[in-house]
C-alpha positions, 0 to 999 in steps of 0.5 A: 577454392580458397577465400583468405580474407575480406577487407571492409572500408568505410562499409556499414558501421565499419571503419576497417575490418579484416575478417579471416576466413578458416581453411578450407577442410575437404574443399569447403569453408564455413565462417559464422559471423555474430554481434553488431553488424552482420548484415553489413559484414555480409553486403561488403562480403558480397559486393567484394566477391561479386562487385557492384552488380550484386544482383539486379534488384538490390544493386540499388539498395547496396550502392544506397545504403553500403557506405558508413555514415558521413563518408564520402568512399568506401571498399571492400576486398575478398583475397580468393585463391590469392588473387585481390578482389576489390569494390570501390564506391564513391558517393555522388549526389547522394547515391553511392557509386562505383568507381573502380573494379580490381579483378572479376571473381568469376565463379559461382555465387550467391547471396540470401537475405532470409528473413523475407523468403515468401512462399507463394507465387507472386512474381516479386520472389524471383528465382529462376525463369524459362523464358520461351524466347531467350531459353534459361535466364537467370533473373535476380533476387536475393539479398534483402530481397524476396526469395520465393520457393514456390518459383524454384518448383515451378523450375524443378517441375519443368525439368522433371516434366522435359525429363520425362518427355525428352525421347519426344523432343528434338534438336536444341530443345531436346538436348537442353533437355538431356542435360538436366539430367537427373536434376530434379531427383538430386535437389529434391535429395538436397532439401531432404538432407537441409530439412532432415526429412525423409522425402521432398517432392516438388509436384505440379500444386505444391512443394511437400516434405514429408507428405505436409505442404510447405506452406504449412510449416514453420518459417524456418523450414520454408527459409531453408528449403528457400535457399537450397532449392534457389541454390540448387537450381542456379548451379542447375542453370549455370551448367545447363547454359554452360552445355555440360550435363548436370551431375546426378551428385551436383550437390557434392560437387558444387564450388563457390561462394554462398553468403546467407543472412539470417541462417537460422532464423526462426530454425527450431532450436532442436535443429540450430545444434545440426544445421550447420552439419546437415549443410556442410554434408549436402554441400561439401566442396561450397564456401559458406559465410552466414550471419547467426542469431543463436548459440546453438548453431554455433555449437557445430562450428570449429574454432576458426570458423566463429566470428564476433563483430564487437564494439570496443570502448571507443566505438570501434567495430572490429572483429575477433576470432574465437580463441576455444572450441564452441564445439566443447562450450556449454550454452551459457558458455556460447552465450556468454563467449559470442553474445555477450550474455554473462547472466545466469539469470538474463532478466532482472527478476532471475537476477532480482530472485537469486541475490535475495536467496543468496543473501536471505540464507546469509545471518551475517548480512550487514546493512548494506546488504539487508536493504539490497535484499528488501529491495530485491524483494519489493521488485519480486513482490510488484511482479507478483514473483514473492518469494516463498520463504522467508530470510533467516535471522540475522545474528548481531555481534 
């Protein structure tokens, strides 16, 4: 699959956009989008690839609050293996419509909010459900809603269990069953490889890596293993409702288009530097399009795989491509290039501190600059920040 561009229309705070997509490399895509708007980018993204009917539960709150402020029609485009997927939407009576589909992307998709992944088992995280009346059914989440992992082991439980007990079984439950396949082991090396553990196992009372209850983790590990499991066990449905036996590798085999906001929330950052990595390994041949929030993360990505969403000086938002490697920038290049942080000191205490050292050590200061470094001093002093050493004389000529 390849994914050329998104086109974005009145979307959010944008006008118009264009937002390039990297070539494919060994069957995946990754683009990392940073600056104002994200969130945006990454809706009009998702309703271009999957249309008004995003999911169910956030079909409304894309349609509500899609278009840009004071308009009255928005669009939004993706051009998928040449072929033009388009999203119109009109507002009416204060709610934003669609009016119009041009082509149905037909492929696999999926679309994460992260930031209100929840860890217990309260039916408003919704994943995947067995339904004892209608079999699998796919129930919606995602994208600005709660997604819950809980409900993903709950799944994955259920499908180690009919695995075990499957010579039991008989007729259509029975073959339902042999097509699982080894699905439970193969997601639970998924996670693994997300969350760099060496063992994740999915039992009857809780999810564990590495021998801790993921409850007891950090959010960011509960976000990611989040994803991947919800992930995971949406292709597990897919081909299992499709009658074709999961893959013991599906993970590598896995086409389509993941969107994720919040990629590496609350990630620690000694693992922002390999996320991308570790995702590009487990899931190979899939298209990814994220939203990122630190430096770090983007120090695995390729030239043409970063994207700056910037205002210009007439309030426009558009989007720039990085023009160098963030592979081969030093963080306070990173910061500088994608975030917009040009300071070697961000605070105006750090800045404060080196202008008075830089003109403290200096005899020849002029007045101009020796009432700077009084004034630099008096903001250190309120701060309880003094310096320790005093500014050399000053020579007069």
């Amino acid at each position: 699959m390849n994914i050329t561009t998104f086109t974005l229309h009145n979307i959010g705070p944008f006008a118009d956009v264009t937002i390039k997509m990297p070539p494919p490399r060994d069957g995946g895509q990754f683009l990392a989008l940073v600056g104002e708007g994200k969130t945006s980018a990454l809706r009009g993204a998702a309703l271009a690839v999957a249309g008004p009917n995003v999911t169910a539960p956030c079909e409304s709150y894309v349609r509500h609050t899609i278009l840009r402020d004071g308009e009255h029609s928005a669009d939004a485009s993706a051009k998928i293996d040449g072929a033009t997927y388009v999203t119109s939407l009109m507002l009416d009576h204060g709610h934003a419509s669609p009016v119009q589909r041009l082509g149905w992307f037909g492929g696999f998709y999926a679309a994460y909010g992260i930031d209100r992944v929840r860890n217990d088992g309260r039916a408003d995280g919704t994943l995947l459900e067995i339904d004892s009346r209608n079999g699998w059914r796919r129930i919606g989440s995602l994208f600005d809603e709660t997604i819950c992992v809980m409900r993903a082991r709950d799944v994955l439980v259920e499908i180690q269990r009919n695995k075990l007990l499957r010579h039991e079984w008989s007729g259509e439950s029975g073959c339902r069953a042999l097509r699982f396949g080894d699905a439970y082991a193969a997601t639970c090396r998924a996670l693994s490889s997300v969350l760099d553990a060496a063992e994740v196992r999915m039992g009857m009372r809780n999810v564990e890596v590495d021998g801790v209850p993921l409850p007891r983790l950090g959010d960011g590990t509960n976000a990611l293993a989040a994803w991947v499991a919800d992930l995971c066990g949406r292709w597990i449905t897919r081909e299992v409702m499709a009658g074709r036996t999961v893959s013991a590798a599906f993970p590598e085999e896995m086409e389509g288009v993941c969107i994720i906001d919040g990629f590496d929330s609350h990630v620690h950052p000694s693992a922002q530097t390999e996320l991308v990595e570790r995702v590009r390994a487990t899931f190979p041949r899939m298209t990814f399009i994220v939203g990122v929030d630190s430096p770090l993360t983007l120090s695995s990505l390729r030239r043409d795989e970063a994207v700056v969403l910037q205002r210009d000086e007439n309030g426009t938002i558009g989007a720039h491509h990085s023009v160098s490697e963030p592979r081969l920038r030093t963080g306070s290049e990173l910061l500088s290039r994608f975030f917009g942080v040009r300071d070697v000191f961000p605070s105006r205490y750090g800045k404060a501190w080196h202008r008075y050292g830089t003109i403290a050590g200096n005899p020849y200061r002029d007045d101009d600059e020796e009432a700077e470094m009084q004034a630099a001093r008096s903001m250190l002093d309120r701060a309880g920040l003094s310096p320790d050493f005093e500014p050399v004389p000053r020579v007069t000529q």
